[in-house]
C-alpha positions, 0 to 999 in steps of 0.5 A: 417501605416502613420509612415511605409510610412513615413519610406519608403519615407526615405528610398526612398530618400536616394538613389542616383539615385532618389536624382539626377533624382529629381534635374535633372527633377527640372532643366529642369523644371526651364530651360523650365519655364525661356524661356516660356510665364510665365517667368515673374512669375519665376523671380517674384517669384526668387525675392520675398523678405522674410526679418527677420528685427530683424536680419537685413537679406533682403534675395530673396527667390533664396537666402534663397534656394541658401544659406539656404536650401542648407547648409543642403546639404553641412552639408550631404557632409561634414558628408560623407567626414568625414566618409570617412576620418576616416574609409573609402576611405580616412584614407589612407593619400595618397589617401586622397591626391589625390582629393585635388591636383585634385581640386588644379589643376582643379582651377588653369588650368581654371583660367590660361585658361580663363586668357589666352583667356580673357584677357583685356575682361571688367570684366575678372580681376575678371571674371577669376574666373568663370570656376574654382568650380565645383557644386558639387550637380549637379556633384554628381547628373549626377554619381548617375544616370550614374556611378552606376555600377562603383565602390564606390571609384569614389564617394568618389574621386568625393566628396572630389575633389568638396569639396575641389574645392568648399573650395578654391572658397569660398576663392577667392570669399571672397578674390576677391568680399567681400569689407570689412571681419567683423572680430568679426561675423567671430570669433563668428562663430569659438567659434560656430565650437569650441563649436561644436567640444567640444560638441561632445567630451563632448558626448552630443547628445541633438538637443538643443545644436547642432540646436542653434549652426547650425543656429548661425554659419551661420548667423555669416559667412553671417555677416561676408561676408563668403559664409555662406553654409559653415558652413555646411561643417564645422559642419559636419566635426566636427561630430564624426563618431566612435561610442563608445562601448555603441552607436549603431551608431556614431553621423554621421551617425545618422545624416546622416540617419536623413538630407540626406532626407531631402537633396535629396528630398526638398533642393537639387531640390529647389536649382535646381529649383531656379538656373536653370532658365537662358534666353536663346536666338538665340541671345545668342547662337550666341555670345557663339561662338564669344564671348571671354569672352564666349569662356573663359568660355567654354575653361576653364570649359571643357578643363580646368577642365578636364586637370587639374584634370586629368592631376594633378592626373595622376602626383601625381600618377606617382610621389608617390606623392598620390596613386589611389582609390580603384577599379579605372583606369585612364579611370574611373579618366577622366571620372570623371574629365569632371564630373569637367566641371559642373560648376553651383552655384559659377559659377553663382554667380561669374559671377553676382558679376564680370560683371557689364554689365547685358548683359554680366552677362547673357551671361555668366551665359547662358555659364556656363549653357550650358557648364555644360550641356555639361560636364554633357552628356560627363561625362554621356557618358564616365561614362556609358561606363566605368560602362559596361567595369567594369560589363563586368570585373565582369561577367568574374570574377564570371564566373572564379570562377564558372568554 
């Protein structure tokens, strides 16, 4: 009994729309604690410190769930993308193509947007680089529960751009904040991507090989100074997704069925809960639309992401550069690039480490929240209406065929 339950539960979490509604519910539960009575008990708690002084790590409890928990997520991530890249969406080169120059595009607009309009702001000889990633679990999160019934190539479109996007601002995190590189903790992490990698060629299977490897590639990127989530992406990109003649499933998607859970039903709503809370004030608002630094953000999340992803796209289609995903028009593609405004984790946490003045850090933080919120009822909006126009398409089709 104990054990059917326990697999309706998995069975449960793995969909989407539950996964997004949980981060959702415990985001709006952080927003609401963080500018209630009890505020000093969620930053207390955000600030509690859990120390492994064997392996010299000092970490907050935000940081463990931030850098932690969430590698769980982007090990998901980059299992899916690499299913995807193999046997599904993506094995065709041009359409694997396309959500990369997206997200080259949706980085370089913003960027070139928040320079235009804060520039010789204290803080934007860095603070450019706030607007440009876009969070993928909130993103992916808003389509679960809005974009249901448009077809599944949007995901995909949508993964890979935020996975690509969130690749390329890691590295202008590394390139623009991290003071010095530990090269030698970065080559222990690769001999651990390389061991990875041979161990799946070798076909072993045990979790005693694979959890060591995990965990010691994510503490050798943390050493190294390299935003350490990224070593999920990078074991799951190095996971087999072919099965051989005497497997029932490929290493993937057994791995899949097992963390996925785990993902949508503990780390991803942890994360939400432990980032979601930023202050916000009459105060606050008032300086969003005076601000230049404010209106930097703003323009550069919502006008520069959508133009840019869109507006790339859109060229490298017409070129022959890259071709459209199965089953989606340039409707569905723009609705897809607001979704790109969602700017949460790197946006935060550029902002702390780019702004010295806290008053700035926290006006900019309540920026990114609130213009993510906004991408994400625009997104919602463009996306329900885009899924009434392609069940519409559907009915008429069935219809036909019935005739």
């Amino acid at each position: 009994m104990i054990v059917a339950l326990r697999s309706e539960l998995a069975r449960y979490l793995r969909t989407e729309t539950v996964g997004g509604a949980l981060m959702l519910i415990a985001a709006a539960v952080a927003l609401l604690w963080a500018n209630s009575p009890w505020r000093d008990g969620y930053f207390a708690m955000l600030d509690t410190t859990l120390a492994i002084p064997a392996l010299h790590l000092d970490l907050t409890l935000a940081d463990w769930i931030k850098d932690g928990l969430l590698a769980v997520f982007f090990f998901v991530a980059g299992l899916e993308l690499k299913r995807e890249m193999v046997v599904g969406e993506l094995a065709d080169r041009r359409r694997a193509v396309l959500p990369v120059v997206a997200a080259a595009g949706g980085v370089i607009t913003p960027a070139l947007i928040a320079v235009a309009i804060g520039w010789g702001v204290p803080g934007m000889d860095r603070g450019w680089a706030i607007p440009v990633a876009t969070d993928i679990a909130f993103a992916l999160a808003v389509l679960a529960l809005t974009g249901s019934r448009i077809p599944a190539g949007a995901r995909v479109f949508l993964l890979s751009l935020a996975v690509v996007d969130d690749l390329i601002a890691i590295v202008l995190i590394a390139v623009l904040f991290t003071t010095s590189l530990a090269l030698g903790w970065l080559a222990a992490a690769v001999a651990c991507f390389g061991a990875w990698a041979f161990a799946q060629h070798r076909r072993i299977h045990t979790p005693l090989v694979y959890v060591p490897l995990a965990l010691v590639s994510w503490y050798a990127l943390h050493e190294a100074g390299i935003h350490p989530t990224l070593a999920g992406v990078i074991c799951g990109l190095l996971t087999r997704v072919r099965p051989d003649p005497q497997e029932y499933e490929a290493p993937a998607a057994r791995l899949e069925h097992i963390f996925q859970p785990i993902s949508a039903g503990l780390c991803v709503p942890l994360f939400a809960l432990f980032a979601s809370g930023v202050p916000l004030s009459v105060k606050v608002f008032g300086e969003m639309f005076t601000s230049r630094l404010s209106l930097a953000i703003m323009a550069g999340l919502l006008v520069g992401k959508t133009v840019g992803i869109f507006g790339t796209s859109r060229l490298a289609m017409r070129f022959g550069i890259a071709s459209r995903p199965a089953g989606l028009g340039n409707r569905d593609i723009s609705a897809l690039s607001v979704l790109g405004g969602i700017g949460f984790t790197v946006s935060l946490l550029v902002a702390e480490l780019a702004l010295a003045d806290r008053t700035d850090a926290e006006l900019a933080k309540a920026t990114v929240l609130m213009t993510s919120l906004t991408a994400s009822l625009l997104g919602s909006a463009l996306l329900l209406r885009r899924g009434r126009a392609h069940q519409a398409w559907r009915d008429a089709r069935a219809a036909t065929a019935d005739e």
